[in-house]
Backbone bond lengths (Angstrom), bond angles and torsions (degrees), N, CA, C in turn:
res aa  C-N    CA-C-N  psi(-1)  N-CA   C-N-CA  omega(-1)  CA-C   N-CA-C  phi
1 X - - - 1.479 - - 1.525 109.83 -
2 X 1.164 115.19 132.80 1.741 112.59 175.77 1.200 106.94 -105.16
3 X 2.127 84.70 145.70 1.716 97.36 -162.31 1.583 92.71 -71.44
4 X 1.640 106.91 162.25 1.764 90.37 162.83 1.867 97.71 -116.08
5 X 1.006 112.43 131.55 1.399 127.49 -162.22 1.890 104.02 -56.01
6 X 1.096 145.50 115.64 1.341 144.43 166.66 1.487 121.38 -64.79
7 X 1.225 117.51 103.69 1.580 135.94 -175.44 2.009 96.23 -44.16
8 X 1.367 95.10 146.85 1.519 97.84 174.04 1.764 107.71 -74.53
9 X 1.645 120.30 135.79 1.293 126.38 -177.86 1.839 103.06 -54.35
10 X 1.606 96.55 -66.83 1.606 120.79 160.71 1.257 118.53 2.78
11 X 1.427 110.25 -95.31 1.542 143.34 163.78 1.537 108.66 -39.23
12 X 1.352 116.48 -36.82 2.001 110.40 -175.23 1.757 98.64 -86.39
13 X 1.317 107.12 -27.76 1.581 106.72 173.18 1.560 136.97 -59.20
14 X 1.752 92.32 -19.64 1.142 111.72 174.30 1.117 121.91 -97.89
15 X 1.069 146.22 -19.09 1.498 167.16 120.17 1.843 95.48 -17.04
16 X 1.280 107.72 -41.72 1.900 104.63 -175.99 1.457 108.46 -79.68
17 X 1.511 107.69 -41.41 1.784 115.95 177.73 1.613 103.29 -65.63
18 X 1.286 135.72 -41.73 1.426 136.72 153.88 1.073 131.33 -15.31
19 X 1.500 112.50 -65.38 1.510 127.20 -176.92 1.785 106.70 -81.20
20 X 1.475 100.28 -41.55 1.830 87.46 161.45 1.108 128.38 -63.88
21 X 0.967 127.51 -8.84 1.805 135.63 -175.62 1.105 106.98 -73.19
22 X 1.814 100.69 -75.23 1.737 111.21 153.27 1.136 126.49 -15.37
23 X 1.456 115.57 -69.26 2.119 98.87 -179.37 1.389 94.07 -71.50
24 X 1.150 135.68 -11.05 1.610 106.11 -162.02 1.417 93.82 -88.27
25 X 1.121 125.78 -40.57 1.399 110.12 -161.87 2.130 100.72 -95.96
26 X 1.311 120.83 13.44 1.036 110.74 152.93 1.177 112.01 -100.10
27 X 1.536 143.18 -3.67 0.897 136.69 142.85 1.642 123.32 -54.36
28 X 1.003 115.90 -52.13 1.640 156.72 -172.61 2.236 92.56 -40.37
29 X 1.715 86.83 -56.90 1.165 96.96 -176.62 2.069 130.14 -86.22
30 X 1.442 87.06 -20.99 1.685 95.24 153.24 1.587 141.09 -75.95
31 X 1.080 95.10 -3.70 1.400 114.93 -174.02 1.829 101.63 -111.15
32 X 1.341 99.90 -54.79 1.447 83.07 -177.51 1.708 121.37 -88.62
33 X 1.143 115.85 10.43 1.650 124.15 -174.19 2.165 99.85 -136.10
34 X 1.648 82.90 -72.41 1.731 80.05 179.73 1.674 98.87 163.85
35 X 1.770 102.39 146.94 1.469 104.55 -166.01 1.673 89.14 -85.19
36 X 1.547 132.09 149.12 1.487 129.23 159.67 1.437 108.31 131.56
37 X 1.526 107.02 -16.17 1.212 108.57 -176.57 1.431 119.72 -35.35
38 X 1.731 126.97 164.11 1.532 111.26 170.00 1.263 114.36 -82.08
39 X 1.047 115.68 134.71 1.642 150.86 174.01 1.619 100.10 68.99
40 X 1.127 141.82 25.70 1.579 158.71 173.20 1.886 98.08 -53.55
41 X 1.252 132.59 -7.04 1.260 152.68 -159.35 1.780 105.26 -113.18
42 X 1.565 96.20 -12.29 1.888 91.97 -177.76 1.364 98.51 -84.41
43 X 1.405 116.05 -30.60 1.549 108.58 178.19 1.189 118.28 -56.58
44 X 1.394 126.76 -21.08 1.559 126.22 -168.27 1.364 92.89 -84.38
45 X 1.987 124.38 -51.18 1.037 96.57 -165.97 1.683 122.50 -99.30
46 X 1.430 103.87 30.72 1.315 109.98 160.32 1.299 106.25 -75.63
47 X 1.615 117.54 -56.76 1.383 128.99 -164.03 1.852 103.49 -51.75
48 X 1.554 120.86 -39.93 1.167 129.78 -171.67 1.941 114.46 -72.36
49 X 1.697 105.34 -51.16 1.803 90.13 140.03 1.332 147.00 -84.16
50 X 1.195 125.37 36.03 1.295 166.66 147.34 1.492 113.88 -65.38
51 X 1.053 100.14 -57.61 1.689 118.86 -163.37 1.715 91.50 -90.46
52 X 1.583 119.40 -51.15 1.394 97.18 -170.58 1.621 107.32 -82.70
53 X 1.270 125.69 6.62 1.172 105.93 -177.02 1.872 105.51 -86.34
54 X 1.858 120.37 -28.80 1.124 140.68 165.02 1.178 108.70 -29.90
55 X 1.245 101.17 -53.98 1.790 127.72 -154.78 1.470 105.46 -72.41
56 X 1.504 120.05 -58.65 1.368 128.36 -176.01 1.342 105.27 -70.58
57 X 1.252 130.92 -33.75 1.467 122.67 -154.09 2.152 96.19 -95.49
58 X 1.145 103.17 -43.49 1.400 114.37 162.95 1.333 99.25 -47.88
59 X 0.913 156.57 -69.08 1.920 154.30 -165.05 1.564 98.11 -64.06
60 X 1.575 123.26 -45.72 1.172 106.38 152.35 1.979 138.30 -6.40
61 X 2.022 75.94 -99.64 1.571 109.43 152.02 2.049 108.69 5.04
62 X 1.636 76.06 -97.36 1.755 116.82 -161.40 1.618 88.98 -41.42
63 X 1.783 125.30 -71.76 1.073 119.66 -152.52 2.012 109.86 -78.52
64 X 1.513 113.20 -38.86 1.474 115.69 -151.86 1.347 108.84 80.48
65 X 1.219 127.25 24.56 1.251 122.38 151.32 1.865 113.69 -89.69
66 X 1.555 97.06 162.99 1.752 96.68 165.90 1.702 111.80 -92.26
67 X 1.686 99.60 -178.64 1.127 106.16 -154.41 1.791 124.31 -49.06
68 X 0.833 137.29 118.03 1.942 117.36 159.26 1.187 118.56 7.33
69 X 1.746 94.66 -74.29 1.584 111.45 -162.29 1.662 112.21 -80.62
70 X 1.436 103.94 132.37 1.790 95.93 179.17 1.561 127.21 -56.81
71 X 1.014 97.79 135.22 1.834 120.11 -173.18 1.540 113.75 -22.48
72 X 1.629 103.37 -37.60 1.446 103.53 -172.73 1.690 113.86 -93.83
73 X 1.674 107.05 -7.91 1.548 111.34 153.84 1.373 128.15 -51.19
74 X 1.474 91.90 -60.74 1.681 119.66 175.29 1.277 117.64 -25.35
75 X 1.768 103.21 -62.71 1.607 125.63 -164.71 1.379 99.56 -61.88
76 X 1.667 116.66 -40.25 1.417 110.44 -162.83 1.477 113.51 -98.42
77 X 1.387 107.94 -2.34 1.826 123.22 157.88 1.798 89.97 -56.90
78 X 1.444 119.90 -63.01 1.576 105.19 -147.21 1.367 101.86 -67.23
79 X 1.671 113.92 -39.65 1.726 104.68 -167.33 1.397 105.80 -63.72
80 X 1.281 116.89 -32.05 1.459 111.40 178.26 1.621 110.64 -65.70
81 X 1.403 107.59 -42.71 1.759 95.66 178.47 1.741 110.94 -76.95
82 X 1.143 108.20 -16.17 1.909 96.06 174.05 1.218 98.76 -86.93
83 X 1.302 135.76 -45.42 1.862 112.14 -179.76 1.779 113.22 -53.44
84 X 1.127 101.54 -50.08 1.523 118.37 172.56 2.072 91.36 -17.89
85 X 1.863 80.19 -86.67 1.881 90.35 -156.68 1.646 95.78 -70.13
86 X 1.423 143.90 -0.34 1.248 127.48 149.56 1.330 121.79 -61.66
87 X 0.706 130.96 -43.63 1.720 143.07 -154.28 1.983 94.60 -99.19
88 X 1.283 114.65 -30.52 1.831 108.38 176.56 1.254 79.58 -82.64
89 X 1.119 141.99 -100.83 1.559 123.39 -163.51 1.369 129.15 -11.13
90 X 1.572 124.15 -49.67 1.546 132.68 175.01 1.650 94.42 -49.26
91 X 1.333 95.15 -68.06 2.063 109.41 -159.06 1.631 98.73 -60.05
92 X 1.040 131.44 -50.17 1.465 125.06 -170.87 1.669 98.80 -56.19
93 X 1.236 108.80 -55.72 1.593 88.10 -152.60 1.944 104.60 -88.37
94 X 1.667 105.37 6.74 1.687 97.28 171.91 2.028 83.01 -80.25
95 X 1.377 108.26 -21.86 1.922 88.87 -169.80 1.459 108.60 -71.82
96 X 1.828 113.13 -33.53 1.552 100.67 175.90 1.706 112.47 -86.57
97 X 1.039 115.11 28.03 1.278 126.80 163.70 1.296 132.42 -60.82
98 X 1.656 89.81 -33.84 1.696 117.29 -166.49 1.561 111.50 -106.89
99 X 1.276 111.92 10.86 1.287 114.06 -166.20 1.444 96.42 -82.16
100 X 1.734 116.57 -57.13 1.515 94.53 179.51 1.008 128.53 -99.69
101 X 1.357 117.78 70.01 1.539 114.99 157.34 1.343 102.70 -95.69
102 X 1.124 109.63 176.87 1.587 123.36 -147.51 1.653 103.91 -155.84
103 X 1.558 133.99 141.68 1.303 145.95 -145.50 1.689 95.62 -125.09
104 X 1.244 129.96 140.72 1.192 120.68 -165.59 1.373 90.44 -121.83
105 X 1.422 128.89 121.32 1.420 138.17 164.48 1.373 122.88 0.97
106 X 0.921 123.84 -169.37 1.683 146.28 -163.36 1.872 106.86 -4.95
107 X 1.709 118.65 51.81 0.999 124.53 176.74 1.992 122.13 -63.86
108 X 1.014 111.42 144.18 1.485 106.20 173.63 1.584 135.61 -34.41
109 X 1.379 94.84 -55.19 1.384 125.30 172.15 1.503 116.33 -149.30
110 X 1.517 129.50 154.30 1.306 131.75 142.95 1.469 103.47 -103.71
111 X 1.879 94.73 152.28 1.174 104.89 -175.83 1.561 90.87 -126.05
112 X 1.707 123.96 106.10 1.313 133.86 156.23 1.310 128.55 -60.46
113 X 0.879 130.21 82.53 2.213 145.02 177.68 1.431 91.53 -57.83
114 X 1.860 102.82 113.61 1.392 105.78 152.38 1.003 148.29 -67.60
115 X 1.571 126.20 172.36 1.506 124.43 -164.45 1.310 94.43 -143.57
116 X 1.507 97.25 -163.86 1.588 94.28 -162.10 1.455 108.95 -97.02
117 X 1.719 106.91 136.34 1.489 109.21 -176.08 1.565 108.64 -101.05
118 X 1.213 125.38 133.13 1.177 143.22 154.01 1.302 133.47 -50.71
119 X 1.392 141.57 93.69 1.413 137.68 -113.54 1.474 96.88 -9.31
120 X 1.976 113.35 -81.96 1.568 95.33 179.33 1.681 122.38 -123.86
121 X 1.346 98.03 19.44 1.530 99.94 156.44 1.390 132.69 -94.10
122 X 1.227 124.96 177.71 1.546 121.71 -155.58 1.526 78.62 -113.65
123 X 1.779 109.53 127.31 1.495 124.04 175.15 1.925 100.99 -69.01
124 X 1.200 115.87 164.21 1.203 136.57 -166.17 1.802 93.81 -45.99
125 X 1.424 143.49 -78.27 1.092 133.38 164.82 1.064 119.65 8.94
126 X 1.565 118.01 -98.84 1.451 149.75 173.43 1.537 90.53 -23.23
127 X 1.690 104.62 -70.56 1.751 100.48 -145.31 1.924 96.44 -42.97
128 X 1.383 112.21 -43.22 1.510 103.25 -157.22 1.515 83.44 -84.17
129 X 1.087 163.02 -27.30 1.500 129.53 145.01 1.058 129.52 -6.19
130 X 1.313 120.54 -67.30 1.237 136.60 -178.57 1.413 119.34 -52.77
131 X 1.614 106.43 -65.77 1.184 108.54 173.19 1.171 126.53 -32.93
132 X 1.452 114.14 -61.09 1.545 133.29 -177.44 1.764 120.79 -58.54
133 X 1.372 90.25 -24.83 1.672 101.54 170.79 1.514 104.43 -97.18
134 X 1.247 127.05 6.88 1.698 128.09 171.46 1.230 109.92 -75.25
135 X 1.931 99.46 -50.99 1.319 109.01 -158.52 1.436 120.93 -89.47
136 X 1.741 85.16 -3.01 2.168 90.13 170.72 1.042 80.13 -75.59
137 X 1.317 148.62 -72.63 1.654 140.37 -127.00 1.589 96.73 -74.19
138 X 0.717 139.92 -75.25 1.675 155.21 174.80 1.582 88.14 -21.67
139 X 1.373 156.00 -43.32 1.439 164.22 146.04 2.033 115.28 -47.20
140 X 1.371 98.68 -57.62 1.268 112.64 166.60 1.453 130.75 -119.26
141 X 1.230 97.73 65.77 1.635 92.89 173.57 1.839 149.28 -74.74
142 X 1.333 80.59 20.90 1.959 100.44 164.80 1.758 97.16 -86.92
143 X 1.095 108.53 -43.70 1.639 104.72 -179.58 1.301 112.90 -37.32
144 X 1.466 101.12 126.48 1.684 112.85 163.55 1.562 112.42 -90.69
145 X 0.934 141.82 129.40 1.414 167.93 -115.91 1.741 100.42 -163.85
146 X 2.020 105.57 93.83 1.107 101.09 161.97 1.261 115.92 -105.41
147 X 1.655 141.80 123.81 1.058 145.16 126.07 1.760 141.90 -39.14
148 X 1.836 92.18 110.27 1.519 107.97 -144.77 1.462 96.60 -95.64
149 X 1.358 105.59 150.38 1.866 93.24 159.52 1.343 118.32 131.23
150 X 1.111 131.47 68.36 1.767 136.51 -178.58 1.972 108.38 -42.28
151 X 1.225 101.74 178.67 1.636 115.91 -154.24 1.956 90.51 -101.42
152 X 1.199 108.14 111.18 1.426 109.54 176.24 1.707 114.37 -86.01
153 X 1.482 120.07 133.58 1.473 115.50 -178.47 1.128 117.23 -18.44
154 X 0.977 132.89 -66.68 1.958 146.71 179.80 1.633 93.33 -67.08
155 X 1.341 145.87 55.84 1.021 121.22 158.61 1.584 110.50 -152.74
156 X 0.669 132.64 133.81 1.575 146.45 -166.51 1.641 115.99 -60.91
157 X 1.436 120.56 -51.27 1.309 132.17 158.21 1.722 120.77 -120.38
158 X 1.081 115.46 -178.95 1.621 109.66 -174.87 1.984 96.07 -88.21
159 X 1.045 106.71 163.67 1.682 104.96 -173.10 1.561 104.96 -89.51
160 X 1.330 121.25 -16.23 0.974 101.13 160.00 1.712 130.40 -74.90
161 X 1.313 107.70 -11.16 1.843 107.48 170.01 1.399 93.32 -96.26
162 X 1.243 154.77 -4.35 1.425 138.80 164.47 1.866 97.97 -67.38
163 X 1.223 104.37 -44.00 1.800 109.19 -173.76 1.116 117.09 -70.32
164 X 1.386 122.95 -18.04 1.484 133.35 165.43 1.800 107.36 -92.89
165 X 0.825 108.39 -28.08 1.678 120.72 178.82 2.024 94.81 -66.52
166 X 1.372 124.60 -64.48 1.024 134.37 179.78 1.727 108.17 -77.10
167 X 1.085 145.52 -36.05 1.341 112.30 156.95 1.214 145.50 -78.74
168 X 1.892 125.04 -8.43 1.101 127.59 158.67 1.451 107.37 -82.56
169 X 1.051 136.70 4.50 1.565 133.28 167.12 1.934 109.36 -86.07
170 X 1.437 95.31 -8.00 1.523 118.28 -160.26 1.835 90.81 -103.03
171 X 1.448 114.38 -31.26 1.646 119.67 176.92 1.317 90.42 96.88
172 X 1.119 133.13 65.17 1.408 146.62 150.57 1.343 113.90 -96.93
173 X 1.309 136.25 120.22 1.532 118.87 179.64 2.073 118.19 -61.68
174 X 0.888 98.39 164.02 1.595 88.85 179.55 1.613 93.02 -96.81
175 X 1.445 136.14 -7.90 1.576 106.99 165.93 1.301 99.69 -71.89
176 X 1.368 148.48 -31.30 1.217 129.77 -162.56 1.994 127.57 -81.65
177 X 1.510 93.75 1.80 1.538 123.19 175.65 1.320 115.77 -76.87
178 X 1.149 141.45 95.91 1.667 113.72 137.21 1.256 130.02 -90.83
179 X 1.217 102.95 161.24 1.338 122.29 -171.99 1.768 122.89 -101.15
180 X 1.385 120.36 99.21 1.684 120.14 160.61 1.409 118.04 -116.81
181 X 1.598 103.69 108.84 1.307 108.58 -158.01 1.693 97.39 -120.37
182 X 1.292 120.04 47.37 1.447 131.77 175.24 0.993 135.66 -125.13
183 X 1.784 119.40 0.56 1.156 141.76 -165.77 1.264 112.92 -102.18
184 X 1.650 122.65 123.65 1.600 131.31 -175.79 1.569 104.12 -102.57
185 X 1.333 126.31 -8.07 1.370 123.52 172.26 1.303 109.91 -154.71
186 X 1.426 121.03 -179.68 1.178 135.27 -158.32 1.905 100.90 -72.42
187 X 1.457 91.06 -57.06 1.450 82.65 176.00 1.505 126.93 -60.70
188 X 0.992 110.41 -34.53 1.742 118.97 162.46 1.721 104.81 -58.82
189 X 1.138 104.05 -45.50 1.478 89.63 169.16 1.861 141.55 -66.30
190 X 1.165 92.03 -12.30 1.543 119.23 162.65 1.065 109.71 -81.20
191 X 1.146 130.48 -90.20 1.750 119.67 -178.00 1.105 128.05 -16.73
192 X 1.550 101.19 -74.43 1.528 127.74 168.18 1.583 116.33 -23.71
193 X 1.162 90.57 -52.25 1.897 101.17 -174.21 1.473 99.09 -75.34
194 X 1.212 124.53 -66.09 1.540 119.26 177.15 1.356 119.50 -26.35
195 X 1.418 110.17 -23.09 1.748 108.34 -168.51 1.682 93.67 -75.90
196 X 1.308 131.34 -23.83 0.908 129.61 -178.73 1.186 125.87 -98.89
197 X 1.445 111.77 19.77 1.867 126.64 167.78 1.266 101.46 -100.40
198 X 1.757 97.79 109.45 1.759 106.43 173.41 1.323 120.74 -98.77
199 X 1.442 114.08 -4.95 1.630 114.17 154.37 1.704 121.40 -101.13
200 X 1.452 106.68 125.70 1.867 108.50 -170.45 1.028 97.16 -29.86
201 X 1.576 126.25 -74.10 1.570 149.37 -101.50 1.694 80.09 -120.29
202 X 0.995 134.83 52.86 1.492 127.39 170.13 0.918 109.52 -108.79
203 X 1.711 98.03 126.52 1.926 95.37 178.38 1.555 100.72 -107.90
204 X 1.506 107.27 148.71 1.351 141.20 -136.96 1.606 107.98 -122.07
205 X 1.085 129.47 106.87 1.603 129.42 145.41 1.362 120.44 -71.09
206 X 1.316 118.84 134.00 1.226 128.10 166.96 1.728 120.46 -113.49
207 X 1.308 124.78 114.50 0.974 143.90 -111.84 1.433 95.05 -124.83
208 X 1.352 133.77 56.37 1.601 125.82 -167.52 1.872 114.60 -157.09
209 X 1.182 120.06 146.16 1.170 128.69 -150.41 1.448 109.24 -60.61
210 X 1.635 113.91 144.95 1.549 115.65 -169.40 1.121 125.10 -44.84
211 X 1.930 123.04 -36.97 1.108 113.42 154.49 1.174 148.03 -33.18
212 X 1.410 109.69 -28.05 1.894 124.23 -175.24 1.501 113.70 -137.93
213 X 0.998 131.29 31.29 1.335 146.55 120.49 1.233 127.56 -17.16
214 X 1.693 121.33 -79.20 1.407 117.41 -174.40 1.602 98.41 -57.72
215 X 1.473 119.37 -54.47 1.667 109.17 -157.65 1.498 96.87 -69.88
216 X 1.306 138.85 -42.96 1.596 109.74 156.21 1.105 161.97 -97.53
217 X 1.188 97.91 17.19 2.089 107.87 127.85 1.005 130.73 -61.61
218 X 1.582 133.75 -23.59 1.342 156.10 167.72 1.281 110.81 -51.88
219 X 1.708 104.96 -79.65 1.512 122.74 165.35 1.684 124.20 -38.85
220 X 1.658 109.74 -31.17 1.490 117.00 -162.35 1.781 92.63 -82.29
221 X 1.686 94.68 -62.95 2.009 93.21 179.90 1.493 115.19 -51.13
222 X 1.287 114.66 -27.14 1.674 111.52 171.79 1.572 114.62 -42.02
223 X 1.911 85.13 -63.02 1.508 100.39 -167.17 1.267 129.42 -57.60
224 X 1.812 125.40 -38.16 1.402 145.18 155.61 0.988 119.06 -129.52
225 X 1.366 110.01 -177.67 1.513 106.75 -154.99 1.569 98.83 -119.02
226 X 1.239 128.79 14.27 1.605 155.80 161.68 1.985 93.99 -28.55
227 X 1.482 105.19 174.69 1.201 105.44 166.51 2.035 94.94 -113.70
228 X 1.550 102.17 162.26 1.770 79.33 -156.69 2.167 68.37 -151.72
229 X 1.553 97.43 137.24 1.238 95.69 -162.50 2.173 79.38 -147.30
230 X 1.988 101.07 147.56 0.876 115.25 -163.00 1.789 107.52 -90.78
231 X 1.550 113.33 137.30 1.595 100.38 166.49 1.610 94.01 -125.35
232 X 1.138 88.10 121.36 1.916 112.10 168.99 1.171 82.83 -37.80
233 X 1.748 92.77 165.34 1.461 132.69 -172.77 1.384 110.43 -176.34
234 X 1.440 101.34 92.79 1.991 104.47 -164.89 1.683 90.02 -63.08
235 X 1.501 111.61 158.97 1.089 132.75 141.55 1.541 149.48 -101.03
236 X 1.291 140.49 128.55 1.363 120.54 -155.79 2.004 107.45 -65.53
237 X 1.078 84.03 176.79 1.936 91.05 -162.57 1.954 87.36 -100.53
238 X 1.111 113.17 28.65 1.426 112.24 167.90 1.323 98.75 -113.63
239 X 1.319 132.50 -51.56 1.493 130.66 -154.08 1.603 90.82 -112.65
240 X 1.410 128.89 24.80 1.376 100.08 -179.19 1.939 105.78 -101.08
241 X 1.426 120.93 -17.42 0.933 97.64 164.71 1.518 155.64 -62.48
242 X 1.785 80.42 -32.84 1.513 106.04 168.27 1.338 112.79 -67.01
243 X 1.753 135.98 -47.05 0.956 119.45 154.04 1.704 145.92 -34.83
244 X 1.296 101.06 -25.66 1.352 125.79 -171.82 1.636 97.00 -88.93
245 X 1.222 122.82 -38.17 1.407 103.85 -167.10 1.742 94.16 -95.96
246 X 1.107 142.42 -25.66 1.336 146.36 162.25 1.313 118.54 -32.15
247 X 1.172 96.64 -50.28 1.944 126.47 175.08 1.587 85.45 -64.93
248 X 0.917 121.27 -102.36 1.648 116.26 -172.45 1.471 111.64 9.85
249 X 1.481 110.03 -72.23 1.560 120.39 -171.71 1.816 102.81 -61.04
250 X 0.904 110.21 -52.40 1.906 115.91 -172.48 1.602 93.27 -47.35
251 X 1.705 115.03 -60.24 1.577 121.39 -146.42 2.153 88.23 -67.95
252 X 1.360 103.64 -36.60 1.386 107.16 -177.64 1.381 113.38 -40.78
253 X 0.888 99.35 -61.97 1.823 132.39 -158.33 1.706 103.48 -65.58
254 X 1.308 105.73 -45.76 1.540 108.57 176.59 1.494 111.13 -73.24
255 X 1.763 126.64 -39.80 1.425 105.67 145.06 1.016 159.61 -23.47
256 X 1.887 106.36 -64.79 1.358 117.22 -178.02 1.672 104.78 -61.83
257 X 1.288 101.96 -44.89 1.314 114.25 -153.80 1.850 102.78 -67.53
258 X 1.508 106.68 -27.08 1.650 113.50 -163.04 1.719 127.11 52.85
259 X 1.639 87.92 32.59 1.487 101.92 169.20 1.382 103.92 -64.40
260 X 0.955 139.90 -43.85 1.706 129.09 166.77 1.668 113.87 -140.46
């Protein structure tokens, strides 16, 4: 007779504290930032295989029977969940990789990557964008300072006039602004801005939160052949996980794909 092995109680309990975490802190994070975010919906369905893994392995438990699902499902549930948390481990820490690099003064231009504007304020992101691109200029004020970022349906103005809206309120002159207000992504936001680098040899700050850093520096050296150097951009400790695992999928995607 074969034994059938009994799942740890322990270990399935934690799998239940998991999936509560999940709604809580996607709740956690709609309330204090905003429900709709992009991909803000993986938390649910983490939390939801979470719950069925509780669920199945608990019926386990209770009866001493084996699993529901056939054996050769099972096996290919785990390789899929260990590449999964192998490969977020690789990508997370090449993304906090990029956190400390550091921008060395009297740069050509910064190029500020928009975020999301609020009919016409700059959502929490952006605002510390801004800031952080004030206080290079306020340090270096030969820097030209382009403001990146077209007007998304849900948004009141394009983010690049929220970024010009928020750094001359900051005492930035408006000759020292340009404006590319046509860009729907990052890589569009690179190009775009380049059209507005009138010296070759200009070296370039890119001006966007630690989370997304490496992939746009990635995207920027793709795009020209400029020297292109990172300025932090803290993120709040509410939205940084979700940012962090978002990044996962983007940094993925630009791999497989060998978009840069």
């Amino acid at each position: 007779m074969t034994r059938v092995h009994t799942p740890s109680k322990i270990v399935n309990l934690l799998f239940l504290l998991a999936a509560i975490a999940c709604v809580a802190y996607y709740v956690a994070l709609g309330v204090t930032v905003r429900f709709g975010q992009s991909l803000d919906f993986m938390w649910l369905v983490f939390a939801f295989l979470f719950l069925a893994r509780f669920l199945l392995v608990g019926h386990m438990i209770r009866t001493g029977q084996p699993s529901l699902l056939p054996g050769a499902l099972v096996k290919l549930i785990h390789i899929g969940f260990g590449l999964f948390v192998a490969s977020l481990i690789v990508i997370e820490a090449i993304i906090v990789s990029a956190f400390s690099a550091a921008a060395p003064g009297d740069l050509d231009y910064i190029i500020v990557l928009g975020a999301k504007v609020n009919g016409t304020q700059p959502g929490g992101a952006l605002r510390n964008r801004i800031t952080t691109a004030g206080e290079y200029w306020k340090e270096n004020n030969d820097t030209y300072i382009i403001a990146s970022g077209g007007k998304g349906a849900d948004e009141g103005i394009s983010e690049a006039q929220c970024i010009y809206n928020g750094l001359t309120a900051r005492g930035v002159p408006a000759e020292s602004i340009l404006l590319e207000d046509k860009s729907t992504s990052t890589a569009e936001n690179m190009a775009f801005s380049m059209r507005l680098v009138e010296k070759p040899d200009a070296k370039i700050g890119i001006v966007t939160n630690n989370f997304h850093l490496y992939r746009a520096l990635k995207i920027a050296r793709k795009t020209a052949d400029n020297e292109f150097y990172a300025i932090n951009v803290p993120t709040s400790l509410i939205s940084f996980p979700h940012y962090m695992l978002r990044e996962y999928f983007g940094v993925l995607y630009g791999l497989v794909t060998g978009r840069w």
